[in-house]
N, C-alpha and C positions, 0 to 999 in steps of 0.2 A: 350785712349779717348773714345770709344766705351764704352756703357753702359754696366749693368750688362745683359750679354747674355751666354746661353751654346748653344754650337755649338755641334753634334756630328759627326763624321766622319768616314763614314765607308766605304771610300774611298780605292784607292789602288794608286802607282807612278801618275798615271793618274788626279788625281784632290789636289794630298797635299798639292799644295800650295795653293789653296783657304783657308784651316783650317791655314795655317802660316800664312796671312794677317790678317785673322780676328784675330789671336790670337793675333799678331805685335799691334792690333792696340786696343784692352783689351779683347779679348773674352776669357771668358773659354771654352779651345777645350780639346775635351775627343776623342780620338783614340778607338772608335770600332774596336778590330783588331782580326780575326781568330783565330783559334789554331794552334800557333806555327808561331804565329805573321804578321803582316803586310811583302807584298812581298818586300818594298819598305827596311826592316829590310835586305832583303838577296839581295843588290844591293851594290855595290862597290864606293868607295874604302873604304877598312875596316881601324881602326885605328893600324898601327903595322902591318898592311898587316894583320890581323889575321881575318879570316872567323868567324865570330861570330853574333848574329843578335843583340849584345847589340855594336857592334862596327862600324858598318855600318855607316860613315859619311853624305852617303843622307838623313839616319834618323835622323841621330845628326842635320843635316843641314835643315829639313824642318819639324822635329816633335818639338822642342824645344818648351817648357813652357807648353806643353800639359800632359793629364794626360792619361793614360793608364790601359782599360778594356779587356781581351779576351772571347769574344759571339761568337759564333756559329748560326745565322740568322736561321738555317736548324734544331735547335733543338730546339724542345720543350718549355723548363725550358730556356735552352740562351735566345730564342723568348721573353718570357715573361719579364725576365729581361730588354731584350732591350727597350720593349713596356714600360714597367714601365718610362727608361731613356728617350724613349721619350714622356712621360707624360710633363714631367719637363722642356723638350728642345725650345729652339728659332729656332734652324738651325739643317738641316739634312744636309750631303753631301755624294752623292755618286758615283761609276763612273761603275756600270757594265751595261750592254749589257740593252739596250731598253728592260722592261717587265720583266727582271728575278728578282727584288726584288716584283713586282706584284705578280708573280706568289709564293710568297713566304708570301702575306699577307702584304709586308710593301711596295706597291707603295704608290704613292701620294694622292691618293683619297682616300685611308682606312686612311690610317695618319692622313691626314687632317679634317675628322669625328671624328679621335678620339681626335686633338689637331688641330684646325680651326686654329688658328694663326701661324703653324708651315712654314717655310722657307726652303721649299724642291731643293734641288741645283743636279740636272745630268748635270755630265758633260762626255760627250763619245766622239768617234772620228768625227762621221757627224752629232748627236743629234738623236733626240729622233723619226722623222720621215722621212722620204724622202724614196728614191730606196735604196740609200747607208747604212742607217740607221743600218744595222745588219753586216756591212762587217767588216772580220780582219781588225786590222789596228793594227801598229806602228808607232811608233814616226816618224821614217822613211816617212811610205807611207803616214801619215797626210803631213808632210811636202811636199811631192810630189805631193798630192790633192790639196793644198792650193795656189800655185803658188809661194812661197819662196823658195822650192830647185832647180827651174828652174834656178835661177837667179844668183844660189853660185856656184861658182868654175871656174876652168880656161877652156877657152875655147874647149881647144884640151884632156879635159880629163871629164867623168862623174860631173854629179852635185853630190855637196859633203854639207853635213850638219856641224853646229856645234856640235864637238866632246861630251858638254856635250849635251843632248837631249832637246830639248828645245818646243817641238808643247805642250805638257801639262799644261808643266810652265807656256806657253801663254794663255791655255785655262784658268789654276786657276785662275791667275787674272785677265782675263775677270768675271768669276763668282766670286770671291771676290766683285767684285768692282758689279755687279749685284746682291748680298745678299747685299749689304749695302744699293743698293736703296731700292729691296722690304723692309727693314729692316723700312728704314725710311716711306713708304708708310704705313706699319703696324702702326705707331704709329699713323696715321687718321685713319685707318678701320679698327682696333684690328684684323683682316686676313692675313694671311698666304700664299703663291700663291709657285707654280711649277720655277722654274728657270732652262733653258733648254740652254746649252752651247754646242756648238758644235766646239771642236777645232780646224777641218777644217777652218771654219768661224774666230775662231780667231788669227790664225798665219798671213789670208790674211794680216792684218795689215802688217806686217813683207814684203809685197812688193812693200811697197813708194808708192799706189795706181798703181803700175804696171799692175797688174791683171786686171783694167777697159782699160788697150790701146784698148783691143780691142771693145769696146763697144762703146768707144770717136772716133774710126775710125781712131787710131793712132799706133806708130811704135811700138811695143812691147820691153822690154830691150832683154838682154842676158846676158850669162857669159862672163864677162871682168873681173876679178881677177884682184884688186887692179887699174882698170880702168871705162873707160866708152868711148862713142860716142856723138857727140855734130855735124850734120852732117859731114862733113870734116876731124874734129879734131877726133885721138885715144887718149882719156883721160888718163892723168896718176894721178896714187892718193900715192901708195905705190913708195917709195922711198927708198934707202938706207941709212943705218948710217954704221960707222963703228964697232959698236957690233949689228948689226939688221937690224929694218928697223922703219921708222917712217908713218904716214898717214898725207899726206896733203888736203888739201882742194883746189884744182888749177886749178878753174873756174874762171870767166868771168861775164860780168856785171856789174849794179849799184850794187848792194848787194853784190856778192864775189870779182871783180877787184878792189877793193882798196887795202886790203890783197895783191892780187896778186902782184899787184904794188910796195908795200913792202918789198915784198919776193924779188923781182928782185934786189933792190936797194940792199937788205941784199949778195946777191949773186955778184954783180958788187962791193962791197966794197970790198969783200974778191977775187978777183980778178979772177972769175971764170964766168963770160964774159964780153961785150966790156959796154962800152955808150950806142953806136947803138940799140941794143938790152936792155937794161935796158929803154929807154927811149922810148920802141913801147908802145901804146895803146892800154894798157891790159885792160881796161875796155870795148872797143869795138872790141878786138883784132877777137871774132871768128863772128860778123856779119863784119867786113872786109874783113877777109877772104872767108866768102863764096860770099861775094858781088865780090872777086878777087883782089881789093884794097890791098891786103899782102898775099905773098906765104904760105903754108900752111907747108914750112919748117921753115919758124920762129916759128912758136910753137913747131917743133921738136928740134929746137937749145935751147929753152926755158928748153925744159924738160931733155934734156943731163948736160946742164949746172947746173940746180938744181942737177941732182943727182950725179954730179961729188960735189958739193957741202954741201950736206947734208953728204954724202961718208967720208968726210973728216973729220965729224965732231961725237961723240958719238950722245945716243939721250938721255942723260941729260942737254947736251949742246946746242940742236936743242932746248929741251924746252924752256932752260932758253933763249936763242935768241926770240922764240915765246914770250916768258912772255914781254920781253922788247920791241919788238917791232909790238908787238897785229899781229903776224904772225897764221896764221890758219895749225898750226903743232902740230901732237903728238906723245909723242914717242908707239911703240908697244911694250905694255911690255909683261914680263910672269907673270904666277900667281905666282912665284916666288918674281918677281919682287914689285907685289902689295903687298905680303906680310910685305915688308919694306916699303912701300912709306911713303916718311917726310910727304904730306899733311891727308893720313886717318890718320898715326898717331896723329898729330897736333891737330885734330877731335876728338881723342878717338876714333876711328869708333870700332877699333876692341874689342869685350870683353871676357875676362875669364870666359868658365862658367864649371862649375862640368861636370865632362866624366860619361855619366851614367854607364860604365863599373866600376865605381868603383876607376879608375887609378888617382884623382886627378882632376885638372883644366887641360883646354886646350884653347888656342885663337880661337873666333871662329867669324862668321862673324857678325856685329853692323845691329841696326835697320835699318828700313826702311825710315822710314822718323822718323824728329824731332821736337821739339820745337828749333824756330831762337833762340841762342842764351840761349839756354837750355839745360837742361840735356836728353839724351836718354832714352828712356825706355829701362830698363834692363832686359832680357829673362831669361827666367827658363831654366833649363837643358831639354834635350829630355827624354821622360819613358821609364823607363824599363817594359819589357815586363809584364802586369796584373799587374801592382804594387800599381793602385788605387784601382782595385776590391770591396773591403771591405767599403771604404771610399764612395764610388761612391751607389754602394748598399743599404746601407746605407742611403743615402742623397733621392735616388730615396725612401724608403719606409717611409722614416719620414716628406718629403718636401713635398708630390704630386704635383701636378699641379704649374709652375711657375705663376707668376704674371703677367697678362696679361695687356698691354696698352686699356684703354677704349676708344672707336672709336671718336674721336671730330665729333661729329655731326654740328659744327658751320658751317663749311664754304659748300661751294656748291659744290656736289659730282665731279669727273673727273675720266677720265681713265687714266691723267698722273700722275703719283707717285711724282714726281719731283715740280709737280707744286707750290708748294709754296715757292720754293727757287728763291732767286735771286741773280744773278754773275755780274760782272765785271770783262772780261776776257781783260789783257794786255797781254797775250801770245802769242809767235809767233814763226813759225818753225810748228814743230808735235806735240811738247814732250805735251806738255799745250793745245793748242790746240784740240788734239785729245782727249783727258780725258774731255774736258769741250764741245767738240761737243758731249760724249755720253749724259753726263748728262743733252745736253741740249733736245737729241732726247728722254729721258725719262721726260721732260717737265719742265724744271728748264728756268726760263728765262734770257739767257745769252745774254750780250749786249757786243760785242767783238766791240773794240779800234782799229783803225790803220789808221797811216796816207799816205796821198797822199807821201808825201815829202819824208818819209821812209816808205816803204812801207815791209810787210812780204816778206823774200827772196824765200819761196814757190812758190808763186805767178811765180818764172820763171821755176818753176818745170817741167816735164814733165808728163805723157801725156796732149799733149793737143788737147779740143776736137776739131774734123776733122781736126788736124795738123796743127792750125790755132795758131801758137804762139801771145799772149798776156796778159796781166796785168788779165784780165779777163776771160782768158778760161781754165786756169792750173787745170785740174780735180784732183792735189793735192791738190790744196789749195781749191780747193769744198768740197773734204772728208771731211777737217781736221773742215770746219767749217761750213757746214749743218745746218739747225736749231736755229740760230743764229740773233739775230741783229746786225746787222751792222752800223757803226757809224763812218764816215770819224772826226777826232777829230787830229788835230797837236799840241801834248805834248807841243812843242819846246815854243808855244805862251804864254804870261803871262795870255790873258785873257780866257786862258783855264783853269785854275787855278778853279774858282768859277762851272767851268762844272763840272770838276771833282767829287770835292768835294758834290755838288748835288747829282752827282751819288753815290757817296759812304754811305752818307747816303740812300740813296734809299736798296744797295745793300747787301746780309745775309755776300757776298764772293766776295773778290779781290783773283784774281790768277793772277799772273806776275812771267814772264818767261828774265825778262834784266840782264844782267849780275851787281853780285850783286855791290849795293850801287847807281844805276844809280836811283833806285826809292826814294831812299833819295836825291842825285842832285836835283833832280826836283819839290823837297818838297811833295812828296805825302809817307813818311818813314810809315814805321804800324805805330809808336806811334805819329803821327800826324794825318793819318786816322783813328785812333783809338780814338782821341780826337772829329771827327767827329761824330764818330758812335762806340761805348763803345762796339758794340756787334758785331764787324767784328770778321767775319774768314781771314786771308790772306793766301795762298800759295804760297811761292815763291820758283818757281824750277829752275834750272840751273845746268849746268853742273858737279858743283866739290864742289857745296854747298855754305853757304854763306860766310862762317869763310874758316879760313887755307892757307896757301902759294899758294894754286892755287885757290882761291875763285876767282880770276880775270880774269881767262881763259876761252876764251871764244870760242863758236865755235858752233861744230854741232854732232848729236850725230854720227856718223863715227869718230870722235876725241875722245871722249869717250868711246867710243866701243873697240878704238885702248888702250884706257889706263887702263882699266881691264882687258886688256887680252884677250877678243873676238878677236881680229886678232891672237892672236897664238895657239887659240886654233879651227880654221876653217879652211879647208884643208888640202895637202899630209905631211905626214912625210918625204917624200923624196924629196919636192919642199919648199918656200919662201912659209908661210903663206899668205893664199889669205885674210881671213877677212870676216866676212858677208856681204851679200848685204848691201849697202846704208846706212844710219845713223840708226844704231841696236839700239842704246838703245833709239831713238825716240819712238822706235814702244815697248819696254819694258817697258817704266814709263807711259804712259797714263792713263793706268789704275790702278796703284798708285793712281794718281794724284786724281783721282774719288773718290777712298776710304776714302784716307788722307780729301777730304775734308768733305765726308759726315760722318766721323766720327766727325769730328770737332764738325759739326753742330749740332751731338747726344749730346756730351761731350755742346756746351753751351746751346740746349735746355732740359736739364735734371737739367738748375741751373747754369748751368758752366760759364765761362766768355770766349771772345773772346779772339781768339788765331792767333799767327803768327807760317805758318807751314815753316820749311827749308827742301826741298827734293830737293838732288841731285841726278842726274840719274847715275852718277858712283856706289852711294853706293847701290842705290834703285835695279841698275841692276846687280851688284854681285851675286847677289841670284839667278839667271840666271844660278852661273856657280859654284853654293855652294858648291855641293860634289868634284869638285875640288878644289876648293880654299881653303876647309879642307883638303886635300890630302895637300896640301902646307903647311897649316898652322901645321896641328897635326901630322902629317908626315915629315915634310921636303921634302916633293917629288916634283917634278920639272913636271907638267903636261905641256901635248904637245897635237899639234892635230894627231889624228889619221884618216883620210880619214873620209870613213863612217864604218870603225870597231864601234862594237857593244861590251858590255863586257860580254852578256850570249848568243846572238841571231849569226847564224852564218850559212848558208850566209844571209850576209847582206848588200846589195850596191843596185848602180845606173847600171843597164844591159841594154846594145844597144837591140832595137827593130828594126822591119822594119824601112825606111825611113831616111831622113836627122838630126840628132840630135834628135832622140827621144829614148825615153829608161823610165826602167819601175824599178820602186823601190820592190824590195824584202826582206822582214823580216823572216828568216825562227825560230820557235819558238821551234821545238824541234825534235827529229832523227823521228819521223811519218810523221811530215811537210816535212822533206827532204827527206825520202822516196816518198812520194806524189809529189814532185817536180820533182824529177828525172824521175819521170812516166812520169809523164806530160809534159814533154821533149824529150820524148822519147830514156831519157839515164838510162835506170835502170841499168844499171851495176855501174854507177860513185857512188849510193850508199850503193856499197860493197868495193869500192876501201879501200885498207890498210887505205890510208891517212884522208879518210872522215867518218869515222862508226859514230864515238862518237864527241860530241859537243868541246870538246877540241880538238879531229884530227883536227876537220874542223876550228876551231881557229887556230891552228897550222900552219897550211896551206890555211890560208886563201888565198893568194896569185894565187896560185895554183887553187883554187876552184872556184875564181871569173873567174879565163879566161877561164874553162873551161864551168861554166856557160852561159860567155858571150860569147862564139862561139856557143854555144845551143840556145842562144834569139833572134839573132840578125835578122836569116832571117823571124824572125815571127810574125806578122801584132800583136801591142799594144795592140789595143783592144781586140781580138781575147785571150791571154796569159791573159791579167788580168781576161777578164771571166772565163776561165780553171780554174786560179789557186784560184780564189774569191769561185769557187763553192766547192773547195776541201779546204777552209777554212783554204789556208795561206793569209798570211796578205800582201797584193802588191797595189801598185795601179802606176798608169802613169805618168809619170814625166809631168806637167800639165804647159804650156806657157798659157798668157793672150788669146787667142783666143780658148785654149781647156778649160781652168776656165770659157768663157763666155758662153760656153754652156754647161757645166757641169749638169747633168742634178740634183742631190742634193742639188747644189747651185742653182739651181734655183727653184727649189721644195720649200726650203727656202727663197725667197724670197731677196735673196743677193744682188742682180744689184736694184736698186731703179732711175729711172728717173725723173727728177725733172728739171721742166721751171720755165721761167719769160719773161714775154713777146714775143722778139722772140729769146732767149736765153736759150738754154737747156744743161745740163750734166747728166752722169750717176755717181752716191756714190756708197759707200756698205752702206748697213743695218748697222741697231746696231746689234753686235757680239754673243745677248745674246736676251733669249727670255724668258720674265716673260707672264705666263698664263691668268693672271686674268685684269694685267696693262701694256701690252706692248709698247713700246717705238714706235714714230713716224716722221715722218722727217716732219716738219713742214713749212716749208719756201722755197721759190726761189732758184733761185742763187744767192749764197752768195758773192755780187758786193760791192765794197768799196763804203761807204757812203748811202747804199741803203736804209737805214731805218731811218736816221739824222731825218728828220722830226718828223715821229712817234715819236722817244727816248725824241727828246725834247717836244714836246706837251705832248703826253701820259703821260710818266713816270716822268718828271720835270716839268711837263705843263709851262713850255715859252710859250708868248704871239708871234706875226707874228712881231713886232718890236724887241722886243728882239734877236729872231733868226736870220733876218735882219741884227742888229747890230753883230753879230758872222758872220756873215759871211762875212759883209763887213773888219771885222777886219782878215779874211786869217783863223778863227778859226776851218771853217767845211769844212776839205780838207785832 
């Protein structure tokens, strides 16, 4: 979709999947890689087990369709060449340390003198300034900074990560989806701007808005593995099958107790408990209970009786029960397991592409997002090592200077990038949601749909601020839609019919998040809106996509998460997969969702025609877990989780500090780091120990290592050890709860907590995740209260007259 653009990337694991999105979505991406190749080349798992840097499945898995030069930044003759490449370049991407390409001649401000239009992308662990700005990090301790490994793992044992590494993946596609806007602002100002990502900032996502409890002056979560708290109630979510385990969704209210209700019935059929109990009031079962109206053992005879229930049954059969009767159940598969599944098959997800080793075709993981009802874009193989050089050299001394977009001087200048687009957001939950609050906080004006009558199930999310539960105060459903108009609109009425369609011609973009077909039920299908307005973009994201045996399941991304395999590949190898926090792959497609649409918008204002996008977050978030999932695929290997093992780093975990539950994440990067550690603990003998010298002893024994470590941390005050070991330049940082994130002092140097009223009604958001130079993003609006802006939407932008609106609303239409 994306126009003709080069990208170059001279990135390392740290930022590569920003260059895979853009490429996913048509950029030509060229790998600036060192001598003796990209580090991401010598990262596991190899194909055939064999060490090689052409066999490396991360690079299979996130270099594909790109083309491959090796420059030396530090030389000379490399220099120039590069400089040449980025004559010709759209996009830079890069991910070292604040200042070290400066000092090297290629920061952002020589660049952009020599190529004014260039799209400079850092992405590092805390960004480009703050106190933290220059500290070690790993995947690890970003996860610990950010407030998302607080959250993972079983209570009575360290916070644990997803086995594959995941804080960078997050940061990419933050800047992905942040080069798309500047991308698109470039084509008003033929300029070029800085894009500063800090991945601190973007895993916050990754904690359901957890991170603001403390700010809202509410209860912060914890680890509950495969659970939760609902005051009174100990949630259960994981359940057994009898080959595994499956994820339910087994809350309460308007919005999850109907499910529930179902689930009961399904369980009281099969004779696994009474009447009595199938027939309690699980819609208000848990404000009963705390009102005292019903023991707070009926919910625990609820949860026995399910999972005697589920026990009984595989979890193929748990699905197909879900499918029939719209029960909120998934099975937890392995990536083994996804490797066969009828429904990506069904899809084509998977494709054969060329082993850059030479060996043949291998299955490897399908696009990102697609055309509804169309063919995928098909990827190129990953490069081998300098295999474009010539080609590339070439092009850079025959092409000079790319083609520059001329700055539309028409319309009246803005600081927002975004502003000339306009959405129609039906999404609801995070996944949509969250994708179309960034774009709206970079100036896109989104008019978000929802009715009184059904209302977003967020909305009873937690935190809420000052603990003050209601429809209104849920600082989730603040995050997810900041920036935004609000439009109280009930779908269900016929004479909401002609609103609609108003707005869609108004609109550049629908984004609808229903479970597919329900937007053709209601007569708003694309090629009906499409008949409206010839130049719509649509997105429509859902869980499993819109085609295939399970395009009808529906549910929350925790169910999704559970069906790629995120649950088995998060926590102990020696316990019941825990799973990630909260609905994983909400917080993984957002920023998809941003890309996919402003590529659209490139693809039809370069000529093209309106498109309908199909993004499902199973497939979109695979890529999340791609070097395993190619361990499956091209291997045959059965991945598992492994704690917080690491495959080159070691030690590596979550170590008790002073006080109640707190503990301090460590990455040790090489035998000087652990030398250094051991100082700094005051055990230097442990590393001379037989068992610890060399990086594979202390893999070997890792086991061993970690207790000996964590009898060294425990009696010594957090902060205290992260300063020691930050100043000796190992990579740690503190396993960070919503009350140590709200003072963080980085985060806030950035500008992360944003407070935002309306009358006498206030909450705190996070910022946008990503930080353009020249046109940064701004939170523009109130609290975002159902129906808060109906007025405006219909005068302003439909201009309805005071009788026509009148007549809507006498008719139940603006509710």
């Amino acid at each position: 979709m994306l126009g003709p653009c080069r990208v170059l990337d001279l990135s390392d694991e740290r930022a590569i999947l920003c260059g895979f999105v853009l490429n996913e979505l048509g950029a030509d991406v060229v790998s600036i890689e060192p001598p003796g190749g990209s580090r991401v080349r010598r990262q596991g798992p190899f194909a055939g087990g064999i060490r090689d840097p052409e066999r490396s499945l991360s690079f299979w898995a996130y270099a594909r369709g790109r083309r491959s030069i090796v420059l030396d930044p530090e030389s000379p003759s490399d220099r120039e060449d590069l400089l040449g490449l980025i004559d010709g370049a759209d996009v830079l991407i890069e991910s070292r340390s604040p200042g070290e390409l400066e000092r090297l001649g290629l920061g952002f401000e020589e660049l952009a003198r020599r190529n004014p239009a260039l799209v400079y992308v850092s992405i590092t662990p805390f960004g480009q300034a703050g106190p933290k700005a220059h500290w070690a990090a790993s995947d690890l301790t970003v996860l610990a900074a950010s407030g998302a490994l607080w959250l993972m793992g079983d209570a009575d044992r360290p916070p644990v990560r997803v086995s594959v590494p995941q804080a960078f993946l997050h940061a990419g596609a933050e800047a992905a989806a942040a080069t798309m806007v500047a991308l698109h602002e470039r084509r008003r100002s033929g300029l070029g701007q800085h894009v500063d990502v800090s991945a601190q900032q973007a895993v916050t996502l990754a904690t359901q808005s957890d991170i603001v409890s403390a700010a809202v002056h509410s209860a912060g979560g914890a680890r509950t593995a495969g659970g939760g708290r609902i005051g009174e109630l100990t949630l259960r979510f994981r359940y057994p099958a009898s080959d595994g385990h499956v994820s339910i969704t087994h809350l309460f209210g308007r919005a999850f107790g109907p499910a529930t209700v179902r689930l009961m019935e399904a369980v009281c059929e099969d004779g696994f408990c009474d009447e009595e109990l199938r027939d309690k009031d699980w819609i208000a079962i848990a404000s009963r209970i705390s009102k005292g109206a019903e023991p707070v053992e009926t919910h625990d005879r609820a949860k026995a009786a399910i999972a005697a229930w589920t026990a009984s049954k595989t979890k193929s059969e748990l699905l197909e029960i879900a499918m029939k009767r719209r029960l909120l159940i998934a099975p937890a598969w392995t990536l083994r397991d996804v490797t066969s599944n009828e429904h990506l098959e069904a899809r084509r997800y998977f494709q054969a592409l060329e082993r850059p080793d030479g060996e043949g075709a291998a299955r490897q993981l399908g696009a990102v997002v697609r055309p509804a009802g169309g063919t995928p874009r098909r990827a190129g193989r990953a490069p081998r090592l300098d295999e474009h050089r010539e080609a590339l050299l070439r092009e850079a001394r025959t092409a000079g200077p790319a083609r520059r977009a001329e700055p539309d001087t028409t319309g009246q200048p803005t600081s927002l990038p975004l502003s000339d687009v306009k959405i129609l957001d039906f999404t609801w939950a995070l996944a949509g949601p969250a994708g179309t609050r960034m774009l709206a906080d970079y100036g896109a004006d989104v008019v978000r749909v929802e009715s009184a009558r059904k209302h977003d199930p967020i909305r009873g999310g937690r935190p809420f601020v000052d603990r003050r539960f209601g429809m209104e105060t849920g600082a989730l459903f603040h995050g997810a839609n900041a920036s935004k108009r609000m439009l109280g609109l009930d779908l269900a009425r016929p004479e909401t019919r002609e609103v609609v369609f108003d707005l869609v011609r108004w609109a550049d973009v629908v984004c609808e998040s229903f479970t597919p077909g329900a937007m053709e039920r209601m007569g708003f299908g694309f090629e009906r809106l499409r008949e409206a307005n010839p130049d719509l973009v649509m997105l429509s994201t859902s869980l499993m996509g819109q085609t295939g045996p399970l395009a009808s399941f529906s549910g929350y991304g925790n169910l999704s998460a559970a069906i790629v395999g995120f649950h088995e590949m998060t926590g102990w190898p020696d316990r019941e997969a825990c799973g990630p926090y909260g609905a994983y792959t909400d917080y993984v497609t957002p920023r998809f969702v941003a890309s996919a649409v402003l590529a659209a918008l490139d693809q039809r204002d370069r000529g093209g025609e309106g498109v309908h996008l199909d993004l499902s977050q199973a497939e979109a978030s695979l890529h999340f877990l791609a070097p395993d999932m190619l361990d499956a695929l091209v291997n045959d290997g059965d991945p598992t989780r492994r704690g917080n093992r690491d495959e080159l780093l070691a030690p590596h975990g979550c170590y008790p500090v002073a006080g109640d539950d707190q503990w301090i994440a460590i990455a040790v990067a090489d035998d000087r780091d652990f030398r250094d550690l051991c100082r700094l603990l005051g055990r230097e003998s442990l590393a001379s120990d037989p068992r610890f010298r060399t990086a594979d002893q202390r893999q070997h024994d890792a086991d061993a290592l970690d207790a000996a470590i964590a009898e060294l941390t425990r009696e010594i005050e957090g902060a205290t050890l992260e300063a020691r070991l930050q100043d000796a330049g190992i990579a740690c940082h503190g396993v960070q709860d919503s009350a140590a994130a709200c003072a963080d002092p980085q985060l806030l140097a950035r500008g992360h907590f944003v407070r935002i009223e309306s009358d006498d009604a206030y909450t705190i958001v996070e910022d946008t995740r990503s930080k353009l130079s020249r046109t940064p993003a701004r939170i523009r609006r109130g609290v975002p209260t159902l129906g808060r802006d109906n007025w405006e939407i219909l005068t302003e932008i439909l201009g309805y007259d005071e009788a026509r609106i009148a007549d809507l609303a006498a008719a139940g239409v603006l509710e």
